[in-house]
C-alpha positions in Angstrom: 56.3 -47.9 37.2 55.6 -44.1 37.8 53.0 -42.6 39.9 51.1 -39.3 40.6 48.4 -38.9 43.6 44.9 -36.6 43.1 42.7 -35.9 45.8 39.2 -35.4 45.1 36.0 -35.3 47.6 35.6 -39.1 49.1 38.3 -40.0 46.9 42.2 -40.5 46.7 43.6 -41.2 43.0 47.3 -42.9 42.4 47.9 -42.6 38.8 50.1 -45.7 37.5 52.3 -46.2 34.1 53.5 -49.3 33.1 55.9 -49.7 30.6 54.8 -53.2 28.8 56.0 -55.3 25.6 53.0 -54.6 22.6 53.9 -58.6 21.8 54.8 -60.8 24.4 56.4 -62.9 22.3 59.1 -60.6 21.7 59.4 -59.3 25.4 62.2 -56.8 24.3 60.9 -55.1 20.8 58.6 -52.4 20.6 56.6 -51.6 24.3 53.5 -49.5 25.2 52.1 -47.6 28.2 49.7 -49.0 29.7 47.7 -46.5 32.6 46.1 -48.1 35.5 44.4 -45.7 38.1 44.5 -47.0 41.6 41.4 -45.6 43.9 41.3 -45.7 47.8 38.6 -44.2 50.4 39.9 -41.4 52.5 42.2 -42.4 55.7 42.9 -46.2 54.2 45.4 -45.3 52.0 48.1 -46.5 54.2 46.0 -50.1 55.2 46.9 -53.4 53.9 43.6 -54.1 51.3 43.5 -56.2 48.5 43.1 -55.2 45.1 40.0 -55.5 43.3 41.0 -54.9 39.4 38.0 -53.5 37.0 37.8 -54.9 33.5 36.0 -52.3 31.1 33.5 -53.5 29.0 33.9 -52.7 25.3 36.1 -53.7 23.9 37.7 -50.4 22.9 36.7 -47.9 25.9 39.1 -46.4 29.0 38.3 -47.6 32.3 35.4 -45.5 33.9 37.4 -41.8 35.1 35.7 -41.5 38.7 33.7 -38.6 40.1 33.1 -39.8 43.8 32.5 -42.3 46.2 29.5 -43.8 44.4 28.3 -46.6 42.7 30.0 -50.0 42.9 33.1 -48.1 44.2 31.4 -47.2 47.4 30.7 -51.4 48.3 34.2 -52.2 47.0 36.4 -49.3 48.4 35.0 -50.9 51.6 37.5 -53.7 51.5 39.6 -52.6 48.5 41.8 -50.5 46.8 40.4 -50.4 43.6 42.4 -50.6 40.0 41.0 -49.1 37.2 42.8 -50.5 34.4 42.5 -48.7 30.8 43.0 -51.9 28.7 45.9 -51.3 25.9 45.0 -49.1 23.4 41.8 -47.5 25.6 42.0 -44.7 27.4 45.8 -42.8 28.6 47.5 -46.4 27.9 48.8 -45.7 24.3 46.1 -45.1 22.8 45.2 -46.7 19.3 43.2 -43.8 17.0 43.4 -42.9 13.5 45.5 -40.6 14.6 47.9 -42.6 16.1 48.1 -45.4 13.5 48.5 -43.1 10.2 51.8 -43.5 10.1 51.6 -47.4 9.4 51.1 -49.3 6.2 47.6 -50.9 6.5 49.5 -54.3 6.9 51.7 -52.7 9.7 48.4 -51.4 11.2 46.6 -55.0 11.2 50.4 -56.9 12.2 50.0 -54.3 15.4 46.2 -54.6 16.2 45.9 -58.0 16.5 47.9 -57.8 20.1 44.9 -55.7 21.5 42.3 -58.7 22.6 42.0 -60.0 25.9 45.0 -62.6 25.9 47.2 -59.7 25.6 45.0 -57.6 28.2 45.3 -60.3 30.7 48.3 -60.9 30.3 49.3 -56.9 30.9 47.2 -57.3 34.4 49.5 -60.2 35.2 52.8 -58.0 34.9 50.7 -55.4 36.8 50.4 -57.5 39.6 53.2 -58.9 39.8 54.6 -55.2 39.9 52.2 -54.1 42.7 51.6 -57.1 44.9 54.6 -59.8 43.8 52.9 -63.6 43.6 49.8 -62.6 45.9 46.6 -62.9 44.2 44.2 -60.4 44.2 40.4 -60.2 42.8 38.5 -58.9 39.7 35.5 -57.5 38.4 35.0 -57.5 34.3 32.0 -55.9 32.7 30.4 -57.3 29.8 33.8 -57.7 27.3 35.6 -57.1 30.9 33.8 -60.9 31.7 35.4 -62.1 28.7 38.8 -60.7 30.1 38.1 -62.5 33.3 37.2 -65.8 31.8 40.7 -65.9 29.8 42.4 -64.8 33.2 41.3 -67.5 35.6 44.0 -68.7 37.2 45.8 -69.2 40.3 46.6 -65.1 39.9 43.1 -64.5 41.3 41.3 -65.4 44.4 37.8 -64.4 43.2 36.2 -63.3 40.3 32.8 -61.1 39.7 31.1 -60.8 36.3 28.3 -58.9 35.2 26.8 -59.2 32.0 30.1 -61.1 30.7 30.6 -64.9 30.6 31.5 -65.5 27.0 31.0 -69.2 24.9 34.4 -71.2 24.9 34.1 -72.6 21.7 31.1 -71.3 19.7 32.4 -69.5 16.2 31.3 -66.1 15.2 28.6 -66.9 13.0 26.7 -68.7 16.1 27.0 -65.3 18.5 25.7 -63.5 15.9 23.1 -66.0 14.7 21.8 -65.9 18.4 21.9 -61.8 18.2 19.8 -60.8 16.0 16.8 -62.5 17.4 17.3 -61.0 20.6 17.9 -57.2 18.9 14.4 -58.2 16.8 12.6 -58.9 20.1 13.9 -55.6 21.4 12.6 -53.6 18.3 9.4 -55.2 19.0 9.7 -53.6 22.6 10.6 -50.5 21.8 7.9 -49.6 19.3 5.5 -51.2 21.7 7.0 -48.9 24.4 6.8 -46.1 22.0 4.0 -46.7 18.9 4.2 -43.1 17.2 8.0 -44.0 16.7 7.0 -46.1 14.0 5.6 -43.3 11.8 8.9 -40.9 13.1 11.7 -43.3 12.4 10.2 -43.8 8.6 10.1 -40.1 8.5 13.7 -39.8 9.3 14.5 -42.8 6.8 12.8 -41.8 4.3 14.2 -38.2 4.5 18.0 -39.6 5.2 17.4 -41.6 1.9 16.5 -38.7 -0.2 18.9 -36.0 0.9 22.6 -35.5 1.7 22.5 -34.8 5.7 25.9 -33.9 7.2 26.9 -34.3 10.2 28.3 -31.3 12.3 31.7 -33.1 12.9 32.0 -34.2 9.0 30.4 -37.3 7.2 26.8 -38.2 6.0 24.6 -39.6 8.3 22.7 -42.5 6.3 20.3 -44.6 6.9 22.3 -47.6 8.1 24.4 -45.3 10.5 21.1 -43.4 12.0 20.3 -47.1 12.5 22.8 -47.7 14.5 21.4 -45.9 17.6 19.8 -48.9 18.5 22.7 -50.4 20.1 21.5 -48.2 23.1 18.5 -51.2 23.4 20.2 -53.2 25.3 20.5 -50.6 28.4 17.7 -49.9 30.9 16.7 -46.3 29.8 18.3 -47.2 26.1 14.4 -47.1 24.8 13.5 -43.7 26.0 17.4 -42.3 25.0 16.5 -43.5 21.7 12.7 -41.9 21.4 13.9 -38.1 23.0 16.5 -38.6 20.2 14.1 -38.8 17.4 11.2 -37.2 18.8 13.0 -33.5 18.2 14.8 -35.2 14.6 12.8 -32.3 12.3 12.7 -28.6 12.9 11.0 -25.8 10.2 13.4 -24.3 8.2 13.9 -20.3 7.7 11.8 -17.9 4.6 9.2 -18.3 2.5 9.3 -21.9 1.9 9.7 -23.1 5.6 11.0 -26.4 4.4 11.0 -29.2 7.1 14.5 -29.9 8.1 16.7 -32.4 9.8 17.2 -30.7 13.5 21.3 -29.8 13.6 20.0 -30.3 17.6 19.4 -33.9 16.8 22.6 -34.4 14.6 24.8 -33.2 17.1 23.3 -35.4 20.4 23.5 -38.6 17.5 26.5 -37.9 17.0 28.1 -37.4 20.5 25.8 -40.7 21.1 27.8 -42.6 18.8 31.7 -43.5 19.9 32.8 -45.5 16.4 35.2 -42.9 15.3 36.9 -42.2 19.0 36.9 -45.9 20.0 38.0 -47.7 17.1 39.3 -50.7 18.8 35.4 -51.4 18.9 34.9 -51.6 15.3 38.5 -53.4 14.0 38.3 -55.7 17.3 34.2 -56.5 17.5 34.4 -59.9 15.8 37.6 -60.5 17.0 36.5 -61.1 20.7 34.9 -64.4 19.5 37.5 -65.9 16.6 39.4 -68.5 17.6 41.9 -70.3 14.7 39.7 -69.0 12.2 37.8 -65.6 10.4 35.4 -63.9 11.2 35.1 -63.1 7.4 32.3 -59.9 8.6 30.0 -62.3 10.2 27.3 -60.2 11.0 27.3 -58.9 7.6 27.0 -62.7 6.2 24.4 -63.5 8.8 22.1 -60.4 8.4 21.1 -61.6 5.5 19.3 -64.5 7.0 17.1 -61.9 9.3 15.0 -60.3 6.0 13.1 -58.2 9.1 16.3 -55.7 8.8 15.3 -55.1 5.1 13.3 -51.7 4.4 12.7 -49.3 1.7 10.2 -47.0 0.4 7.1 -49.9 0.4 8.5 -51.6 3.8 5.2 -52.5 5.8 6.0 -52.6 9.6 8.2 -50.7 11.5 12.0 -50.3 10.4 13.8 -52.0 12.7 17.5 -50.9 14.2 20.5 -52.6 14.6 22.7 -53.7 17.7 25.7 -53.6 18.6 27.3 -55.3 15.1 30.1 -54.0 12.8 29.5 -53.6 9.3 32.1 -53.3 6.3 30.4 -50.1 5.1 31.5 -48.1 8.6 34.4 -48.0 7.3 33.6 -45.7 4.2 30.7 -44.0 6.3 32.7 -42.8 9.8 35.2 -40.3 9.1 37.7 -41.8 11.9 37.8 -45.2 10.6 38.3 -44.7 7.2 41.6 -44.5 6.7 41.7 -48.4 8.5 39.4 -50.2 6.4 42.4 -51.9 4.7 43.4 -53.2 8.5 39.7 -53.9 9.2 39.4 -55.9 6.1 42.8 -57.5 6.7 41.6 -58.6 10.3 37.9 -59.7 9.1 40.4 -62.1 6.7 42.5 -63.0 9.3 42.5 -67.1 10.2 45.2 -67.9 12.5 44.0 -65.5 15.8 45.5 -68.1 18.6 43.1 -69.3 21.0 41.6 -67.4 23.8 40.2 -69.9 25.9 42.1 -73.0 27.4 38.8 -75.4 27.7 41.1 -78.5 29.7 42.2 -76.2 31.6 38.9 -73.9 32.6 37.4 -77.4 33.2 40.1 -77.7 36.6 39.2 -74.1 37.9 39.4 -74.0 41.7 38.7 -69.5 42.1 35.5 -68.8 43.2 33.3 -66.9 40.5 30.3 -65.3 41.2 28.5 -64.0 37.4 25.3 -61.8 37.2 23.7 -62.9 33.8 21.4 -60.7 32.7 18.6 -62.7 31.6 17.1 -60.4 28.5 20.8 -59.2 28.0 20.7 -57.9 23.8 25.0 -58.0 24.0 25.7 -61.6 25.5 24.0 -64.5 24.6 22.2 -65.9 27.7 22.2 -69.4 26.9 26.1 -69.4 25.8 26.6 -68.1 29.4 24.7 -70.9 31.4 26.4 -73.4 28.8 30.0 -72.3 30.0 29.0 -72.0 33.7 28.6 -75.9 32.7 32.2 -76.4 31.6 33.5 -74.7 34.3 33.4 -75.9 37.8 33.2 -73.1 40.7 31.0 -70.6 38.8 28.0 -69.2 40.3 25.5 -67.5 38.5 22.9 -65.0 39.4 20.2 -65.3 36.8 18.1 -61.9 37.0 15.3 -60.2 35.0 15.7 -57.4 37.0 18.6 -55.8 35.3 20.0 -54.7 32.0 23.4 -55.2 30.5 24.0 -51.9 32.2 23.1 -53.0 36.1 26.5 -52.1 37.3 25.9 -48.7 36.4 22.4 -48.8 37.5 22.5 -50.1 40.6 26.1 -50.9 41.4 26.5 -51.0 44.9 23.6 -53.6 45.3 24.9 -55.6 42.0 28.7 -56.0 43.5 27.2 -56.8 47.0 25.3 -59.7 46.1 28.3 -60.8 44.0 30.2 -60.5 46.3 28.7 -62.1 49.0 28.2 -65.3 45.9 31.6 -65.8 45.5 32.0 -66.2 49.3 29.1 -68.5 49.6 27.5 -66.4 52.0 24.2 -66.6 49.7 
């Protein structure tokens, strides 16, 4: 383990590398870096705290790179030192790009992947800890894909366990998350274009537009119709609705001379494209369906199941409102983003794939004795309410905090008051 200390205002920083086996099966082959970022409040960084470990959502992005003593840091560097663990492949812990994996046969590329879901996440925390703290236990906090993280790690490692937005189904296939998803990415269509009715007349504007010419994007590729689409997966968020409309309400500009041609706003390309993290997080995108397969393929479910949802189809004579898409992966992304297209042989590979192992022990979920305390977001668009109450029913000693109050995104929104409450669940002190 090697470590480096920052200061910044209200904060002190310990930088940790961890030298860890890329298949724990074969404990002494080939190894990876994984980065962990340890952060303390001013004058406790010689106290005894316990460690409160933070599981990104994603799956695919670094832990979050802290500015200040703000948010849900400032409730939990109260009693903590918090660990900001970049999952494998995320963030400074080798990361897995394009870049990184051109020098592997697509084969060799899918053979390697396939060690980046949560089993393998969890079970680089566990060497973590056992590092930093020996056989103590310490707590966690996982974020949407981070809950899914937290739900494989129960064990006798931890001694209590926040969620938010994250409590996965056990035993549900693929093709039932994403039969449950696009209803809920429907409804929030419906809200959005209630929220903002000119919208409707705009976003045909840009489709219709997108559909008849060859728009490029400032970074390279075409931005189609299905990728401009896309932006929907900001829905699910609090202020994703009025991210989206400030997008598109400034999508045309007048072009130069005579004919002052109505153009595609390079303004608007540019902020779509920073908006959009497919080509720089493509664990996201190979990985998506993965978080869910257990013994068997995902075989592109949400492409399959899309097609039962006829409200997605549009062309030129579409009545209604086009609708956007969530947060699924699509085969064509991988002709259509720059960044992934040299892995669609992998992605197609793991979309074929039918012997991922298991990522939930049900028997023994059903004997869990460490307190968990879950916020379930009750309009979440990401994770499937009803799958979340259903596993709170499996397993014993899990608490959860139904709101309406929140999106997916409350930690960010309002973390202090989210980890709080969560905390003071998981302590039966509410």
């Amino acid at each position: 383990m090697n470590t480096l200390t920052h200061h910044i205002p209200g904060l002190i920083l310990n930088s940790h590398r961890f030298e860890l086996p890329v298949d724990y099966a074969k404990p002494d082959a080939a190894k990876i870096s994984v980065f962990a970022r340890e952060v303390i409040a001013p004058g406790k960084e010689h106290a005894d705290l316990p460690y409160l470990v933070f599981f990104q959502g994603g799956p695919g992005s670094g832990s979050p790179r802290p500015m200040g003593n703000s948010g849900w840091l400032k409730r939990a560097l109260k009693e903590f030192r918090v660990l900001l663990l970049d999952q494998r492949g995320t963030g400074s812990s080798t990361p897995i790009t394009a870049q990184t994996l051109r020098h592997l046969t697509p084969d060799a590329q899918a053979d390697y992947l396939q060690h980046f879901r949560a089993d393998n996440i969890v079970r680089d925390a566990e060497a973590i800890r056992k590092v930093l703290i020996g056989e103590k236990p310490w707590s966690i906090l996982g974020q949407s894909f981070g809950g899914f993280c937290a739900m494989n790690y129960l064990s006798e490692g931890l001694k209590e366990v926040l969620i938010t937005g994250g409590i996965p189904s056990l035993m549900r296939p693929t093709d039932d998350v994403y039969r449950a998803t696009y209803p809920r990415v429907i409804a929030k269509n419906h809200a959005y274009y209630q929220r903002f009715p000119d919208d409707v007349q705009r976003v045909r504007e840009i489709v219709q537009h997108l559909s008849e010419h060859d728009v490029q994007l400032p970074s390279g590729g075409r931005l189609t119709v299905q990728r401009f689409l896309q932006i929907g997966l900001s829905f699910g968020m609090s202020d994703g609705y009025e991210a989206v409309h400030y997008l598109i309400e400034d999508a045309f500009v007048d072009g130069a001379g005579e004919a002052q041609n109505r153009e595609i706003n390079w303004n608007f390309l540019s902020h779509l494209e920073h908006s959009q993290s497919f080509d720089t997080n493509p664990i996201y995108s190979l990985l998506q369906e993965a978080c869910y397969t257990q013994q068997a393929a995902s075989d592109w479910s949400a492409e399959r199941l899309m097609h039962d949802f006829p409200q997605f189809n549009h062309d030129a004579n579409t009545v209604g409102p086009v609708l956007f898409t969530g947060e699924m992966i699509y085969p064509w992304m991988f002709d259509q983003y720059p960044q992934l297209q040299s892995l669609k042989k992998a992605a197609e590979l793991l979309a074929k794939k039918t012997d991922w192992p298991m990522l939930y022990d049900v028997e023994r979920l059903r004997k869990n004795r460490v307190p968990v305390a879950a916020a379930v977001y009750y309009d979440d668009m990401y994770v499937h309410r009803e799958f979340s109450e259903e596993t709170a029913q499996i397993v014993p000693n899990v608490k959860l905090w139904v709101t309406s109050e929140y999106e997916h995104n409350g930690l960010r929104a309002n973390g202090e008051h989210v980890v709080d409450r969560l905390l003071k669940i998981a302590r039966g002190e509410l």
